[in-house]
Structures are given as C-alpha cells and as structure tokens.
C-alpha positions as CSV (number, residue, x, y, z in Angstrom):
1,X,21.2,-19.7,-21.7
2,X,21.3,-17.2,-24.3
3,X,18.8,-14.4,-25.2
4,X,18.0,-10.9,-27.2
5,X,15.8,-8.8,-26.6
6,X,14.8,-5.0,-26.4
7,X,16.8,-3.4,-23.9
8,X,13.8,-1.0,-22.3
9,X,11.4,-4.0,-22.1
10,X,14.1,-6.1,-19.9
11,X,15.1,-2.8,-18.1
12,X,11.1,-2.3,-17.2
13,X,10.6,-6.2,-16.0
14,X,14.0,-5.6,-14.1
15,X,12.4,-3.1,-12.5
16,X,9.9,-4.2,-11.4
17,X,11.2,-7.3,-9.7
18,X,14.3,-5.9,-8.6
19,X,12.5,-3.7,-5.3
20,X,10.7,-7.7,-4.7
21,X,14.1,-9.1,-3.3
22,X,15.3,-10.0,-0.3
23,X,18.0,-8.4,1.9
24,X,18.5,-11.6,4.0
25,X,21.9,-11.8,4.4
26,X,21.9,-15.6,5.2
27,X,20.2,-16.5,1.8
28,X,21.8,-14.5,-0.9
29,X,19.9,-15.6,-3.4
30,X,16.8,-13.9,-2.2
31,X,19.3,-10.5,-3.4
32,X,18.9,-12.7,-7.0
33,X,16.6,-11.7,-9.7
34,X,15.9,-15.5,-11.8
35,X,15.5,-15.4,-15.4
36,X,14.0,-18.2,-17.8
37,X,14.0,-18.6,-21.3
38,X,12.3,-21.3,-22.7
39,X,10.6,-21.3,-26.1
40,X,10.5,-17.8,-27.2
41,X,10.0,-15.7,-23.6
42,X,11.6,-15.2,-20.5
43,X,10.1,-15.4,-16.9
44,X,11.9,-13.0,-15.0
45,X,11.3,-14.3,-11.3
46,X,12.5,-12.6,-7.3
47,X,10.8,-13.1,-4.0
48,X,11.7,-11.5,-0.3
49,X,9.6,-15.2,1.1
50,X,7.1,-12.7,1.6
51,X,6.0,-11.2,-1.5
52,X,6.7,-12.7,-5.3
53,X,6.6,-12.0,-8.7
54,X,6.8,-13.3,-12.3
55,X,7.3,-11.5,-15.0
56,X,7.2,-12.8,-18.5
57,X,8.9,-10.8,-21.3
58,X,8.8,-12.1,-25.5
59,X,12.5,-12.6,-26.1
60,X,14.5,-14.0,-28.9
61,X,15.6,-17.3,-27.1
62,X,19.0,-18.6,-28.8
63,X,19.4,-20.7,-26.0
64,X,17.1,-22.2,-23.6
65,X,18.2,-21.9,-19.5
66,X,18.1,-20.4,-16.4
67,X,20.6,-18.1,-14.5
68,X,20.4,-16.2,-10.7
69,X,22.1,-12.6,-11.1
70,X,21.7,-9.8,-8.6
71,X,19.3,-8.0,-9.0
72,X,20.3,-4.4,-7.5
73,X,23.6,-5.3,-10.0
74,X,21.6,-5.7,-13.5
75,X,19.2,-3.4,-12.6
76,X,21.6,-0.6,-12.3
77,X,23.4,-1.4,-15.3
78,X,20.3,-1.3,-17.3
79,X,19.2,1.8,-16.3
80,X,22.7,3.3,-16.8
81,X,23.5,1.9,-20.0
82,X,22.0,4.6,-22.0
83,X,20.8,4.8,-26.3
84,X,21.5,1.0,-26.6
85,X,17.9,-0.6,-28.1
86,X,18.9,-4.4,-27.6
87,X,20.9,-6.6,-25.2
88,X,22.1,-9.7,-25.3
89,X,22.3,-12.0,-22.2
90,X,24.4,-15.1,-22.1
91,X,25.7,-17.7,-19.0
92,X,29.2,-18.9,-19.3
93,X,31.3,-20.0,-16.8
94,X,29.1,-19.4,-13.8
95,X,28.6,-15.8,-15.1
96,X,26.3,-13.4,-17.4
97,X,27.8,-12.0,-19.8
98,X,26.2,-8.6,-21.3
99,X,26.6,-7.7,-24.6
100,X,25.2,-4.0,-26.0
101,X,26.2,-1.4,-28.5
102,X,28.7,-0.3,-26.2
103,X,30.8,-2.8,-25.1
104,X,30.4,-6.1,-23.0
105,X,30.2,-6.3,-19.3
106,X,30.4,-9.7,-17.2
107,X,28.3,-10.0,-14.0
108,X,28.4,-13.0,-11.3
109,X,25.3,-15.5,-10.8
110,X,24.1,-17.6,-8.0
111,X,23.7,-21.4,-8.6
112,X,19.8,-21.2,-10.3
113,X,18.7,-24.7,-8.3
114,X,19.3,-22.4,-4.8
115,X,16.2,-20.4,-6.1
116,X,12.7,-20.4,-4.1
117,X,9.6,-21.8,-6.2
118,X,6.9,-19.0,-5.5
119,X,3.9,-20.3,-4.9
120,X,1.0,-20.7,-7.8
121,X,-2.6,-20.4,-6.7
122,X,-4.1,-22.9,-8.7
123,X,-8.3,-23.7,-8.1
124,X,-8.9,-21.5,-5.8
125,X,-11.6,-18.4,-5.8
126,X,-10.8,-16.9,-8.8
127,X,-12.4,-12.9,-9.3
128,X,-11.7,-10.5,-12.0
129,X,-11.6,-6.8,-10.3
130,X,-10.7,-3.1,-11.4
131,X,-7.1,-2.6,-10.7
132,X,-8.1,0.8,-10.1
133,X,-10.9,0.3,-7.9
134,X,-8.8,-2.1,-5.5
135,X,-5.6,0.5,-5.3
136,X,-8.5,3.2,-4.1
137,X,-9.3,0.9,-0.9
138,X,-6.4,0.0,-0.2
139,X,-4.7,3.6,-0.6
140,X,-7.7,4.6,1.4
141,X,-6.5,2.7,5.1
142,X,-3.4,1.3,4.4
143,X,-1.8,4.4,6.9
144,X,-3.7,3.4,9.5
145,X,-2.3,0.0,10.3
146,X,0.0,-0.9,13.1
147,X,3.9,-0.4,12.2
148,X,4.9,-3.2,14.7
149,X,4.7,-6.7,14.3
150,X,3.5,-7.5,17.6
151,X,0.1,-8.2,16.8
152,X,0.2,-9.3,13.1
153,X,-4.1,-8.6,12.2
154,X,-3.0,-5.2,13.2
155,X,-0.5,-4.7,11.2
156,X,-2.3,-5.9,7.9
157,X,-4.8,-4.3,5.4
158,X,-8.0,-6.3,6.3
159,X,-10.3,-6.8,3.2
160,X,-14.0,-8.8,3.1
161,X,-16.5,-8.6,0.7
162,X,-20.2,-7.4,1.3
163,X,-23.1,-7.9,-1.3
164,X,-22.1,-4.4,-3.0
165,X,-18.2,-5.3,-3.0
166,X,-15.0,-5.3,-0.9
167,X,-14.7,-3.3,2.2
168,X,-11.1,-2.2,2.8
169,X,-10.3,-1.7,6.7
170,X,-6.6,-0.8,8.8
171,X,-6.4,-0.2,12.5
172,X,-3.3,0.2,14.9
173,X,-6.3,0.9,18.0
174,X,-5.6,4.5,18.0
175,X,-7.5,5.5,14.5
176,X,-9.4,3.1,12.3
177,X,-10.0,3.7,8.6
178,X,-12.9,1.7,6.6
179,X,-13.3,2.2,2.5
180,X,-15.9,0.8,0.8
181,X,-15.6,0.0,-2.8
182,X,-18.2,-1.0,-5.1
183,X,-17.3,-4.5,-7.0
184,X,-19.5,-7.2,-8.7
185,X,-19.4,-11.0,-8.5
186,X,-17.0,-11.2,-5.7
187,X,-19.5,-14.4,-4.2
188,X,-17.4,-16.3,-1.9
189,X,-15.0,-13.9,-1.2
190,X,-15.2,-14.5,2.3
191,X,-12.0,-11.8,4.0
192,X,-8.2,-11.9,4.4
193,X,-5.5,-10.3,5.8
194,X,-2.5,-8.6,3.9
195,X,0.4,-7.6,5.5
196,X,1.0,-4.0,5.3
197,X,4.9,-4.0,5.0
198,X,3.7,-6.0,1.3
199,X,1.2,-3.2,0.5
200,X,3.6,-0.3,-0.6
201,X,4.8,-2.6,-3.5
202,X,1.1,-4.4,-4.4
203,X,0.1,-0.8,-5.2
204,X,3.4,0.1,-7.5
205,X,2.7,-3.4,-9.4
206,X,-0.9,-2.9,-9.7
207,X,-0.4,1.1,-11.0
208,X,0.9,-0.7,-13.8
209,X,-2.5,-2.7,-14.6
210,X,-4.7,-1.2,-17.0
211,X,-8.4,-2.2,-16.5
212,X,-9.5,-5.6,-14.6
213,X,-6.8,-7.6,-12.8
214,X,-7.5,-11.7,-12.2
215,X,-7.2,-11.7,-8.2
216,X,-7.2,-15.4,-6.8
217,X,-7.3,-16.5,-2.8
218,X,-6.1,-19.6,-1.1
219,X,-5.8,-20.1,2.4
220,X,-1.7,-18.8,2.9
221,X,-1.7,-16.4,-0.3
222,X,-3.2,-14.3,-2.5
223,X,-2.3,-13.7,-6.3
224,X,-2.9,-10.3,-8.9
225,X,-2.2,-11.3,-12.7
226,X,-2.4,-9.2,-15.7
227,X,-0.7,-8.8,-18.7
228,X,2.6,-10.9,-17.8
229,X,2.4,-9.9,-14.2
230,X,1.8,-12.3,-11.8
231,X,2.3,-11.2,-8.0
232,X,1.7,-13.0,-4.9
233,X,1.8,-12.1,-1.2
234,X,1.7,-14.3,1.7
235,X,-2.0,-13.8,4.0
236,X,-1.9,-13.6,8.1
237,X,-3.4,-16.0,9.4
238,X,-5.4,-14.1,12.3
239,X,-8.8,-12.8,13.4
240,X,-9.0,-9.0,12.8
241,X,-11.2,-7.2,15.3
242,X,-14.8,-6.5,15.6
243,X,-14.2,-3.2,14.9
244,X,-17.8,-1.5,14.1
245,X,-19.1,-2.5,17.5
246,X,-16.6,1.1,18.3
247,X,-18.1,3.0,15.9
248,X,-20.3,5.4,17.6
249,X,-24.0,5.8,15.7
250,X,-25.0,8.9,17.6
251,X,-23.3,12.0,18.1
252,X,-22.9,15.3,20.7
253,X,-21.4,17.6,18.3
254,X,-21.8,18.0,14.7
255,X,-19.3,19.9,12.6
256,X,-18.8,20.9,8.2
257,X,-16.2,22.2,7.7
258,X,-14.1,22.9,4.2
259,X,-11.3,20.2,3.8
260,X,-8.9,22.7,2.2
261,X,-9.6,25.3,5.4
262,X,-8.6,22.2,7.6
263,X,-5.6,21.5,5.7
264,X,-4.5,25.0,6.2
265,X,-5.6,25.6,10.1
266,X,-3.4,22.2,10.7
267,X,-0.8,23.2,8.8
268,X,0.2,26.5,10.9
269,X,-0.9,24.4,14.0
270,X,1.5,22.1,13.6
271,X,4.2,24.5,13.6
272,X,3.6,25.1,17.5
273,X,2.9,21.7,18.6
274,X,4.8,20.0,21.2
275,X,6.7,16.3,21.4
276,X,3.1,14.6,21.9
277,X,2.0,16.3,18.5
278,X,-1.4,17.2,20.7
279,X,-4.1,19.0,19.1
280,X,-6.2,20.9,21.2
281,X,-10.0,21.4,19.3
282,X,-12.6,23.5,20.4
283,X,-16.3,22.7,19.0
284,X,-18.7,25.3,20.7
285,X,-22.2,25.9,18.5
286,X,-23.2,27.7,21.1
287,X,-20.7,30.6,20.0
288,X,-20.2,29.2,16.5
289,X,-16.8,28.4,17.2
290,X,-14.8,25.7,16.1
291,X,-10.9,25.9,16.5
292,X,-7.6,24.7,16.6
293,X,-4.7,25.1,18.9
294,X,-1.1,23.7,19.9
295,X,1.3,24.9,22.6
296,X,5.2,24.4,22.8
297,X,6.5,25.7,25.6
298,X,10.1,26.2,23.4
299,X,8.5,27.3,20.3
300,X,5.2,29.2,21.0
301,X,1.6,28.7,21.2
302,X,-1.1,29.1,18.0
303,X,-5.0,29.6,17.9
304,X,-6.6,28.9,14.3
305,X,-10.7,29.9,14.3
306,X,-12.2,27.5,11.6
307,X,-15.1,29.1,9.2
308,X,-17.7,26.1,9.6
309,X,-21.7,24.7,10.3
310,X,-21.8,23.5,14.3
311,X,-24.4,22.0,15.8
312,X,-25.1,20.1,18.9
313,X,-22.9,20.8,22.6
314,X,-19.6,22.5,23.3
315,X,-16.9,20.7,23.8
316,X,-13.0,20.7,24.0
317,X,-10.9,17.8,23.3
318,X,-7.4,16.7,21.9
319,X,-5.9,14.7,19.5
320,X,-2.9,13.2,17.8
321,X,-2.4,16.0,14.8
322,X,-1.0,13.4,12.7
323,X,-3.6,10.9,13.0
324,X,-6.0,13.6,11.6
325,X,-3.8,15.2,8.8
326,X,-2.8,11.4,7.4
327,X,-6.8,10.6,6.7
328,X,-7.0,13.9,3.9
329,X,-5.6,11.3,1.2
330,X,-8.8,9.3,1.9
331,X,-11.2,11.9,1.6
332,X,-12.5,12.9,-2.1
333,X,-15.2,15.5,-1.1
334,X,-14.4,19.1,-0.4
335,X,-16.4,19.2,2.5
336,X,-16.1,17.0,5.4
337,X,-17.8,16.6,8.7
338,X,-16.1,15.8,12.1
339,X,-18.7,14.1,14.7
340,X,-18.4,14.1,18.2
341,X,-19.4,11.9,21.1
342,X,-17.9,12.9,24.4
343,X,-14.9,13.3,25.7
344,X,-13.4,9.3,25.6
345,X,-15.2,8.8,22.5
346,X,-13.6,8.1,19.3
347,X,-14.1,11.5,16.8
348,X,-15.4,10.4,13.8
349,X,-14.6,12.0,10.3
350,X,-16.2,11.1,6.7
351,X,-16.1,13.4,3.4
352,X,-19.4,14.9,3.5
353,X,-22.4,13.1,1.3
354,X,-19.7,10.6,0.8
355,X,-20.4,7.3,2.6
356,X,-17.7,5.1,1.1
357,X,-15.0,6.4,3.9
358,X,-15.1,6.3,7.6
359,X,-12.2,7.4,9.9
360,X,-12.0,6.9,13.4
361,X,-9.7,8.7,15.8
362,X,-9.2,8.1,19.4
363,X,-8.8,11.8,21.7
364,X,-5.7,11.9,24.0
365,X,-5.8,12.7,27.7
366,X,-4.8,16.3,28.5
C-alpha cells in the first residue's frame, strides 16, 4: 500500500477513530487503527467490539492495500508533526513508513487479516434525523443512567419513538430523566437500548454532522452515517422499565423558582455538605419560604432562603445535591418548577412552560 494525501484531512480521520480502539490487552489489534486504499480513497477503520467506525478520506492511491498501525502511535505523530501539508504512507517490510517535509519516520503494523469486520446494517429501518436534534436528547438523560454494569437496561440511553418523534429516557432508580424531541417519519421505529459507556463518543462523532444524519436499526446494532462517517454501536438486548407508571400526576407542593438563583443557593450549599452529599429543602407556602441547607459537622452548616412562587403544603425533605445540580444541563428555560408529593415521593423538576424535559429525583431518608 502506498498513498498521499493532505496531512490535516488524515490527521482529522485519525482522530476521530483513534479514541474508537480497544485497550484489550489480549487482542492488540483492537489498539490498531486499519487503513484501506482502494481506487482513489481510503477507509480508515478501529472498533473497541463495542463501538465502530469507518471513515473514508479522497487520497491519491499509488498503491492499493491495507495495513494495521497503532493507532494512539500515528495519531500522535500527526498531530505533532507540525507545517507539513502532505504525507505519504507506504507498507514495507511489515512496517509504515512516513514520509513528510521533514524527514521520514518508520512505525510497526499488526498483520491486517487479525482485523474485526464491523458490522454493516444493511435493509433494516432506515430514518434520516437532525444530528442536532438527536445529540439534544441524548445530552438531555444520558447523566442519569446507571454507572454499573449490573443491570445492563440501566446502564443504557433508552430511546422509542412516539407519533411526534423520539423520546430520550436514562434511569439508575435513584433519578430518571425523559427528553422529548420532535422528529418526522420515524414510523416503525419501535425502541432500543444504547449503552451509555458508547454515548460519550456517539455525541463527539455526531458534533461533527452538519444537518440530517442516516440512522439505521437492526436487532444487535444501530448505525449514524454522514458525510464519510459511518458509526456503529452494539444495542442491549433488555427490557427497560415501565418507568411513567412512577411519575407522580398530582402534586402537594408547588414551587417557581429562577434556575440561575438555584444554581447559586446550591453552589454555596454544597460547600457545607457532608459524605452523603444530603440536601436538606424546606418548601413552606404557608411562610413563603423555600430553602436550602447542608450540615458537616467538620466543615460547618449553611441556610440559603430562595426568592420564589409556593403554593400548596409545607414540607421538609432531602436529597442527593448532585442528582439535582447534574439535571441544569437539561433545562433550557430560565425558570423552573420543583413539584412535590410527600415525603417518599419522587420530587419532580421540569423547565417551566417547557414540556419536552422531565426529571425525577428520589428524597433520601434523614
């Protein structure tokens, strides 16, 4: 194999495929990033088993082939080798040798044939969808699914399709986030599970999509295309749970508050709060109070009183800081409302007049 090309177009496909390989130690080649010239491109391939991609880049082909090389190697080198505009990759010998302006540099490949195939979803539901509409649901719950492995339709983005588009939902049973996002034509949809360790790098490919992406869906895998980029990521294969049978629909305690005042309360708050990161809030309309406060008993103790709209009874209740502050991402209004419903009820918070986004959060005993 033998190719030329422009160095920043390589060092971007590099890139891009290099943070796809695997760090299995018992198939080094997973650590490989392929590349494939044939006519006048190159498919620049890696895969961890779990997620793939493809990347094809126009090259001048001199000779056709196919070569393994480390990926974390080239990639370095690339981004290193600095005010060169072309490179020139050739095998010999088991090797790659790379020519630039500056000199010549020999790296060491894998046998090509020890590669994985990734897998091609070929037939199946087919959908075109906005690239930017499907990174706002999944940005929107993605935080909110379980980190362990345990129970694998926890830890996994769950995504279905309604008649006014997909409806993007993560869980770890202590706080539930639901984004809805308005699609066409998705008929057939049906749902699916993504795995959320995948997620982090489906949203860094798909930044780089501009407009609609083709999204495709078989039974093990699901597949994003778009200009030269084709990505894949295995499904689970699980039953995510009926989760809006916990959604309250009535409420004790209504509270509007300003996001930004929130943000701040929690921010002091957090400074005093102990190894449970416990939260205490304080909801009473009847004194038009609403307030936060932590306690260390190492550190100190904070009360922050809350300028807000209260309706409803008093009540006083605590919760997992984090699991409120990690929901602000989701919530695009400047105003948002936090609804009670009892003391072992689930607090729910939405953006106010937006109903696109609903976050549920679980209270801890005292």
């Amino acid at each position: 194999m033998k190719i030329e090309c422009a160095k920043s177009k390589l060092a971007e496909a590099v890139n891009r495929a290099e943070k796809i390989t695997g760090k299995n130690l018992t198939l080094p080649v997973l650590s490989c990033i392929l590349i494939e010239a044939k006519g006048n491109e190159v498919v620049i391939r890696s895969t961890n088993l779990d997620l793939g991609i493809e990347i094809t880049v126009p090259v001048k082909v001199i000779e056709e082939g196919k070569v393994a090389i480390p990926g974390s190697i080239l990639n370095s080198f690339l981004a290193q080798s600095i005010g060169d505009k072309n490179v020139t990759l050739e095998t010999t010998e088991g090797n790659v040798k790379v020519t630039t302006d500056a000199g010549t540099t020999v790296i060491k490949s894998l046998p090509s044939e020890d590669f994985p195939t990734i897998p091609r979803i070929v037939g199946e539901n087919a959908y075109k969808v906005s690239a930017k509409e499907l990174i706002r649901g999944i940005k929107a719950v993605w935080y909110s699914s379980a980190t362990s492995s345990m129970k694998p339709e926890l830890s996994s983005v769950y995504i279905y399709a309604d008649e006014d588009g997909l409806i993007f939902v993560a869980t770890d049973s202590f706080r539930l986030a639901e984004k809805r996002v308005k699609m066409k034509d998705l008929k057939d949809f049906g749902s699916i599970l993504i795995p959320v360790k995948n997620i982090p790098e489906i949203m860094r490919i798909l930044e780089g999509a501009q407009g609609e992406v083709d999204m495709a869906v078989s039974k093990n895998q699901i597949s994003f295309s778009f200009s030269g980029v084709y990505l894949t990521s295995r499904i689970v294969d699980g039953i995510f749970p009926d989760y809006k049978q916990i959604i309250p629909k009535e409420f004790k305690t209504h509270v509007i508050v300003l996001k930004q005042d929130v943000v701040s309360a929690l921010k002091v708050a957090t400074i005093f709060s102990d190894k449970f990161n416990k939260l205490s809030v304080k909801a009473y309309p009847s004194e038009k109070t609403f307030e936060f406060s932590t306690r260390n008993a190492d550190v100190g103790e904070s009360v922050n009183k809350i300028e807000s709209v209260l309706d409803g009874d008093d009540l006083d209740i605590n919760f997992n800081y984090r699991y409120i502050t990690d929901c602000f991402q989701s919530l695009e209004a400047d105003s948002m409302s936090f609804d009670f419903n009892g003391l072992t009820r689930p607090l729910i918070i939405k953006g106010a007049g937006d109903k696109s986004f609903t976050y549920l959060v679980m209270p801890i005993n005292k």
